[in-house]
PyMOL commands that place a pseudoatom at each C-alpha (Angstrom):
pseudoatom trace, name=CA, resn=UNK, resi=1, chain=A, elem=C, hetatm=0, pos=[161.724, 124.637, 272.100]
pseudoatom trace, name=CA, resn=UNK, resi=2, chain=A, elem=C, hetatm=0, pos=[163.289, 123.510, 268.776]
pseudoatom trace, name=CA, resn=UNK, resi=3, chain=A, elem=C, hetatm=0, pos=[164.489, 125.824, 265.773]
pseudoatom trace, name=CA, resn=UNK, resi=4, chain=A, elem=C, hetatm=0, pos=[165.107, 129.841, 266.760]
pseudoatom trace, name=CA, resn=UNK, resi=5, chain=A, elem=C, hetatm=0, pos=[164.980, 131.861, 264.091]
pseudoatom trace, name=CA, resn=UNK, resi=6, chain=A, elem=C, hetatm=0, pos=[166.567, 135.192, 265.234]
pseudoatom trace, name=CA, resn=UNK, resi=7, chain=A, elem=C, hetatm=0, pos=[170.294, 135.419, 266.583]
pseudoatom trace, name=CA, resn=UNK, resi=8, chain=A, elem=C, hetatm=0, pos=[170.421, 137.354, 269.423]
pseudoatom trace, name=CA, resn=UNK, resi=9, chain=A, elem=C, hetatm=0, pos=[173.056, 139.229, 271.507]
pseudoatom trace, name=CA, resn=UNK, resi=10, chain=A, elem=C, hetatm=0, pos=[174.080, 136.997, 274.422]
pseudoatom trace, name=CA, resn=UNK, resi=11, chain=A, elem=C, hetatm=0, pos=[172.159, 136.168, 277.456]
pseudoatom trace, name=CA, resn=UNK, resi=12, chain=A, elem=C, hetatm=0, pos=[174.133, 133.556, 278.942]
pseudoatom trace, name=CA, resn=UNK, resi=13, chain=A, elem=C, hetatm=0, pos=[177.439, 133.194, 280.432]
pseudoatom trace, name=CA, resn=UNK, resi=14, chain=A, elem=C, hetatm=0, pos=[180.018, 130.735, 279.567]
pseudoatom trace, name=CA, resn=UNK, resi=15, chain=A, elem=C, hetatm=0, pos=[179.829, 129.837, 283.368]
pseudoatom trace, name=CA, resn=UNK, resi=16, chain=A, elem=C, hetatm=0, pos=[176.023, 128.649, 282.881]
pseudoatom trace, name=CA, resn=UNK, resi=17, chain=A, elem=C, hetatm=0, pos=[176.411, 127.037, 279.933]
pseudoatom trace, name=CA, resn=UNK, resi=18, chain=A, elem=C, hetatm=0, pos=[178.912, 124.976, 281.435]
pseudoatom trace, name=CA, resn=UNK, resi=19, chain=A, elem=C, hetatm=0, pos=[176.360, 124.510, 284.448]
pseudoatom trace, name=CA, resn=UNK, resi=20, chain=A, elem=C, hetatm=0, pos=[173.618, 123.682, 281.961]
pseudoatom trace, name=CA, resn=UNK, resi=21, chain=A, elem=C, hetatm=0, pos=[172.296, 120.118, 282.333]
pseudoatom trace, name=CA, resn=UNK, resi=22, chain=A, elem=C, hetatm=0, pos=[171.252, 117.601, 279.026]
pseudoatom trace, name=CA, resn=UNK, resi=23, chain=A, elem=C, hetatm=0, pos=[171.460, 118.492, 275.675]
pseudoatom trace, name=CA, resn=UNK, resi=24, chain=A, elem=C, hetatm=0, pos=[171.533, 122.141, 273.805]
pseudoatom trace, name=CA, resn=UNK, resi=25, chain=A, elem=C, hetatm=0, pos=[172.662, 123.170, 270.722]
pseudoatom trace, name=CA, resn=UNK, resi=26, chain=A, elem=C, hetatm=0, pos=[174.156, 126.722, 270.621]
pseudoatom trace, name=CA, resn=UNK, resi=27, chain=A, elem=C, hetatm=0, pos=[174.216, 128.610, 267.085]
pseudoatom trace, name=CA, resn=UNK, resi=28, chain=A, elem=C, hetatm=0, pos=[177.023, 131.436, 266.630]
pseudoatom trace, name=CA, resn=UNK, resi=29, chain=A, elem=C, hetatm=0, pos=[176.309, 133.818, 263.258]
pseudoatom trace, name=CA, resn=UNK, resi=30, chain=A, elem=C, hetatm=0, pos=[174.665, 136.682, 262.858]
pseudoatom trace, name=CA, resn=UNK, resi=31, chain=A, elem=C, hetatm=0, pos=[171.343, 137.728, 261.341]
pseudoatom trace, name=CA, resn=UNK, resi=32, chain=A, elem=C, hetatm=0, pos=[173.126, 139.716, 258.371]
pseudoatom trace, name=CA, resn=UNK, resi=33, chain=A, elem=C, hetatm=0, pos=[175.248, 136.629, 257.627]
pseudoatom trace, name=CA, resn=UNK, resi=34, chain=A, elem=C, hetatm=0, pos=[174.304, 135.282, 254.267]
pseudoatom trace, name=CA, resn=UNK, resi=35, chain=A, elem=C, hetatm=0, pos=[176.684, 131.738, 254.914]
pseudoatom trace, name=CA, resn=UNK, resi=36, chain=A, elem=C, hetatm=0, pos=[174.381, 131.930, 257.563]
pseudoatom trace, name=CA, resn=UNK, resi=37, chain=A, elem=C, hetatm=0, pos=[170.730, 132.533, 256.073]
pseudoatom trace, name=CA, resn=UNK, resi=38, chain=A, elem=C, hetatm=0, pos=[172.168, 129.536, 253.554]
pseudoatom trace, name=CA, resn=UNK, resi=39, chain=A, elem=C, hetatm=0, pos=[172.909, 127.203, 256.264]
pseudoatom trace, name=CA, resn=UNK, resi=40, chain=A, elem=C, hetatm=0, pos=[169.330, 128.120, 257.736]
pseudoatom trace, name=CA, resn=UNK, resi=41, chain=A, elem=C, hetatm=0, pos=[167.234, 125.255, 255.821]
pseudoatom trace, name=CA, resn=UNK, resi=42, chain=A, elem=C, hetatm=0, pos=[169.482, 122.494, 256.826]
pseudoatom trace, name=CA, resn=UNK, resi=43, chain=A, elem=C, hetatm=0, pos=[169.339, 123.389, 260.919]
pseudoatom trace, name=CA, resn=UNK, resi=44, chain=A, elem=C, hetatm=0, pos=[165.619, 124.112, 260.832]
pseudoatom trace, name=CA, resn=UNK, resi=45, chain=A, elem=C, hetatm=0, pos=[164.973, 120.309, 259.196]
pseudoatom trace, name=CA, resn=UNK, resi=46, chain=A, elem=C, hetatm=0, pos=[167.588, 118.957, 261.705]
pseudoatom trace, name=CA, resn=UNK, resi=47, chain=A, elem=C, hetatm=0, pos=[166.214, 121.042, 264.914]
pseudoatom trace, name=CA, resn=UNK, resi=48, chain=A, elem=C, hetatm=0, pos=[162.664, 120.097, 263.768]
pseudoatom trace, name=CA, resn=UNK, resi=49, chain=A, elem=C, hetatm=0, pos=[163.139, 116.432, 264.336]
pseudoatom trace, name=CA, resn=UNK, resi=50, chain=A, elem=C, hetatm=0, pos=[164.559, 117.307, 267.809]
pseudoatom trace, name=CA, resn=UNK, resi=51, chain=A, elem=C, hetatm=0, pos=[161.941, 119.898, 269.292]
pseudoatom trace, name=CA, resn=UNK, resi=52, chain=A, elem=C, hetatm=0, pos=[162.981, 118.915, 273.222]
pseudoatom trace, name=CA, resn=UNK, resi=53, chain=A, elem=C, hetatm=0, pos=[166.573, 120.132, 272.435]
pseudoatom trace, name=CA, resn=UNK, resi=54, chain=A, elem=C, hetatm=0, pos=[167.023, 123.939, 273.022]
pseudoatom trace, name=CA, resn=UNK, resi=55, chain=A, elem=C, hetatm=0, pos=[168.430, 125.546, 269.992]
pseudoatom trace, name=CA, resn=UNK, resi=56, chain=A, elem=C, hetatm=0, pos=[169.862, 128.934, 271.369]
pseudoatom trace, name=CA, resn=UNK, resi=57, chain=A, elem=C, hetatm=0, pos=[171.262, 131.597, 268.789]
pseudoatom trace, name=CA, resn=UNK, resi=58, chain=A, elem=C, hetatm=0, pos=[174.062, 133.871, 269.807]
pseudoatom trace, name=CA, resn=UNK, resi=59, chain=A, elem=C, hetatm=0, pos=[174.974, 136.593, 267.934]
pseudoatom trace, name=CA, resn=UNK, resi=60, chain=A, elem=C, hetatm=0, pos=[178.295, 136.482, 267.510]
pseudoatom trace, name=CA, resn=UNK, resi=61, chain=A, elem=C, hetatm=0, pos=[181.253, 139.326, 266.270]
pseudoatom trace, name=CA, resn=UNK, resi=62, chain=A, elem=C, hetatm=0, pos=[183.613, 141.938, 267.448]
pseudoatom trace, name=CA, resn=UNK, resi=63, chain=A, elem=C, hetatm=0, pos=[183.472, 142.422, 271.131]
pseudoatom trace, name=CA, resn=UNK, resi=64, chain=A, elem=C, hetatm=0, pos=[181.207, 139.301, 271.720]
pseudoatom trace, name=CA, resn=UNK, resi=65, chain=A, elem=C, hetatm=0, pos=[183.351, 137.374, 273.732]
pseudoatom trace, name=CA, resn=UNK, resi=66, chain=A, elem=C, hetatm=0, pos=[181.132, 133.913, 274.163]
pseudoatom trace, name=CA, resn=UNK, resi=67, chain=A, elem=C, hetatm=0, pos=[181.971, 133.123, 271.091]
pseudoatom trace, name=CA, resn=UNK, resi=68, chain=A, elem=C, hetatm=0, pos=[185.583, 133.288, 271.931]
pseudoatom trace, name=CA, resn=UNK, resi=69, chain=A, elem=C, hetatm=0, pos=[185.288, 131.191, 274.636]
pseudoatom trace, name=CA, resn=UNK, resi=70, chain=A, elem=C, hetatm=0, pos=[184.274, 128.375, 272.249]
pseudoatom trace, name=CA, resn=UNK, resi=71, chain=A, elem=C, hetatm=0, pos=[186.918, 128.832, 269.441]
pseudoatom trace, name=CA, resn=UNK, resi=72, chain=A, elem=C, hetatm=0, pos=[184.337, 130.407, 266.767]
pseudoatom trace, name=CA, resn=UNK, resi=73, chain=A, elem=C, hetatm=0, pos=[185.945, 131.524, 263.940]
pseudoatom trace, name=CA, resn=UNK, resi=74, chain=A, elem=C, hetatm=0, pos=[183.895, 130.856, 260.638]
pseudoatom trace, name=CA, resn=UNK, resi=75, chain=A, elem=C, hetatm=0, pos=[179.695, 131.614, 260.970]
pseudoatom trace, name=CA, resn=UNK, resi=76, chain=A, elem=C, hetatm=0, pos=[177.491, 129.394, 261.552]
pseudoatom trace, name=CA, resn=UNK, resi=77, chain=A, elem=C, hetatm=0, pos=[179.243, 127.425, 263.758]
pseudoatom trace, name=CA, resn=UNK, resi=78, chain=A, elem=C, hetatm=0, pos=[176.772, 124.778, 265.739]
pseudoatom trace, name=CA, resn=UNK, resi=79, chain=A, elem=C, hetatm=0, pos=[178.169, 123.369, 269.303]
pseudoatom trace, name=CA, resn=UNK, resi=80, chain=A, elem=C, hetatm=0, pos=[176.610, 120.494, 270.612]
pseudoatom trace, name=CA, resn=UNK, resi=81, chain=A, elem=C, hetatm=0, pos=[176.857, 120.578, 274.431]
pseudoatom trace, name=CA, resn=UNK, resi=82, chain=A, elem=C, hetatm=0, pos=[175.423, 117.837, 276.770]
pseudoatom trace, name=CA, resn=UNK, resi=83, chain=A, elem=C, hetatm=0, pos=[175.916, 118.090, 280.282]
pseudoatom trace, name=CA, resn=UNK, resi=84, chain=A, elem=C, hetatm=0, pos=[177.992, 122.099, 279.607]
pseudoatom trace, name=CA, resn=UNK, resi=85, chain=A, elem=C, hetatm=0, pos=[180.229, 120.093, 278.025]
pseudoatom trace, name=CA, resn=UNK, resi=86, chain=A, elem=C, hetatm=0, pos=[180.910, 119.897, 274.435]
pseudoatom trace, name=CA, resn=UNK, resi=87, chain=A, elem=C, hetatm=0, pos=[180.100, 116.942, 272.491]
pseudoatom trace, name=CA, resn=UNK, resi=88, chain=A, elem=C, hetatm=0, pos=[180.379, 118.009, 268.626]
pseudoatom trace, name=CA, resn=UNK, resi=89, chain=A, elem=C, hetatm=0, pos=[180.852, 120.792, 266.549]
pseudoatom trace, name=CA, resn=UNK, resi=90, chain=A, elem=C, hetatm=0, pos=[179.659, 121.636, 263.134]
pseudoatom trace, name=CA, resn=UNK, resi=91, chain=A, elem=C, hetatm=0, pos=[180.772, 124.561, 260.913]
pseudoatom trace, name=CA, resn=UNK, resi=92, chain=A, elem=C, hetatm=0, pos=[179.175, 125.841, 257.831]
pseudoatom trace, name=CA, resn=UNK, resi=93, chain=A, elem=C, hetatm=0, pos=[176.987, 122.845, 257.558]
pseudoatom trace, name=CA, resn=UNK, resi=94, chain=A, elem=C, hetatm=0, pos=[175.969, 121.992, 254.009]
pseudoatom trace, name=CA, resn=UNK, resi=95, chain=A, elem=C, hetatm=0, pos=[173.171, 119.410, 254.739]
pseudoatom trace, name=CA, resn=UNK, resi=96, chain=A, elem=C, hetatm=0, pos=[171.728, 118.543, 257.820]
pseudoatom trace, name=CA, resn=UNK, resi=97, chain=A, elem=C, hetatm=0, pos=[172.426, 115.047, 258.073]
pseudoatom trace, name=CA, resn=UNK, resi=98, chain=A, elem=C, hetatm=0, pos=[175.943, 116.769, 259.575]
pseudoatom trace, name=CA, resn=UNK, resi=99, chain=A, elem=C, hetatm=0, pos=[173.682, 118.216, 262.015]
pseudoatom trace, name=CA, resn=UNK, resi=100, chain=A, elem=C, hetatm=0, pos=[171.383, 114.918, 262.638]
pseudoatom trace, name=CA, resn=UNK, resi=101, chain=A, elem=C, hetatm=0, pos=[175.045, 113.073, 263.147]
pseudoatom trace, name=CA, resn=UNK, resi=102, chain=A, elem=C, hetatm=0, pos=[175.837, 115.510, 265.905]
pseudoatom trace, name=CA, resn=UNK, resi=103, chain=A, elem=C, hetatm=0, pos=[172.865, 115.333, 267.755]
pseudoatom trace, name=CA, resn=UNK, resi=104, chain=A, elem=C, hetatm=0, pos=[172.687, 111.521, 267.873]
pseudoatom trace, name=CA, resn=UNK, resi=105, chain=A, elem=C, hetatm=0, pos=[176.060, 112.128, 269.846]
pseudoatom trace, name=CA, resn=UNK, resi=106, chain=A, elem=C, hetatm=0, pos=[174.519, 115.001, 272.751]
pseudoatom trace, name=CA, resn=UNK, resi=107, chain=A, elem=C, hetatm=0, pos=[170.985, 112.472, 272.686]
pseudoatom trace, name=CA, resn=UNK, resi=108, chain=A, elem=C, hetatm=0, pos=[173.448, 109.059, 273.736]
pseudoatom trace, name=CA, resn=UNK, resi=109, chain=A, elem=C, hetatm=0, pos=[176.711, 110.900, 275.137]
for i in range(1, 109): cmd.bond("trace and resi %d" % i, "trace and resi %d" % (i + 1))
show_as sticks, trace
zoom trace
């Protein structure tokens, strides 16, 4: 599994995600989002080049409370977990070498 296109409402707990074992990258935005349809190009290239990382896109807004968990504030914002825990962070990213520099730290954390 590499890039996900859609967001969608959330499916997983904070508890699992914290259980989760190896690398994932969890997206918060929504699909309406246009900071977000912007950002789209540069995850896609950076996801591409990682296609055994799970990319999962949450939905994120009033009443979603996942996103809360982590901080979000500003859409997209990219966590980099390894291990549940978080590694990096990137918001709003404007190319995906940002992204590529936060992977290289979930693939050697």
């Amino acid at each position: 599994m590499s890039y996900t296109r859609q967001y969608t409402p959330e499916t997983q707990s904070r508890d699992e995600l914290d259980q989760n074992t190896g690398p994932m990258v969890i997206e918060f935005g929504t699909n309406w989002c246009g900071i977000c349809q912007g950002a789209q190009a540069h995850i896609k290239t950076a996801m591409d080049n990682h296609p055994d990382i799970p990319h999962v896109k949450v939905e994120d807004g009033k009443g979603r409370r996942l996103g809360r968990t982590f901080g979000v504030k500003l859409w997209p914002t990219l966590i980099f977990l390894k291990d549940g825990k978080e590694m990096a962070r990137v918001v709003r990213p404007e190319r995906s070498s940002e992204i590529e520099d936060a992977m290289v730290k979930i693939l050697q954390g």
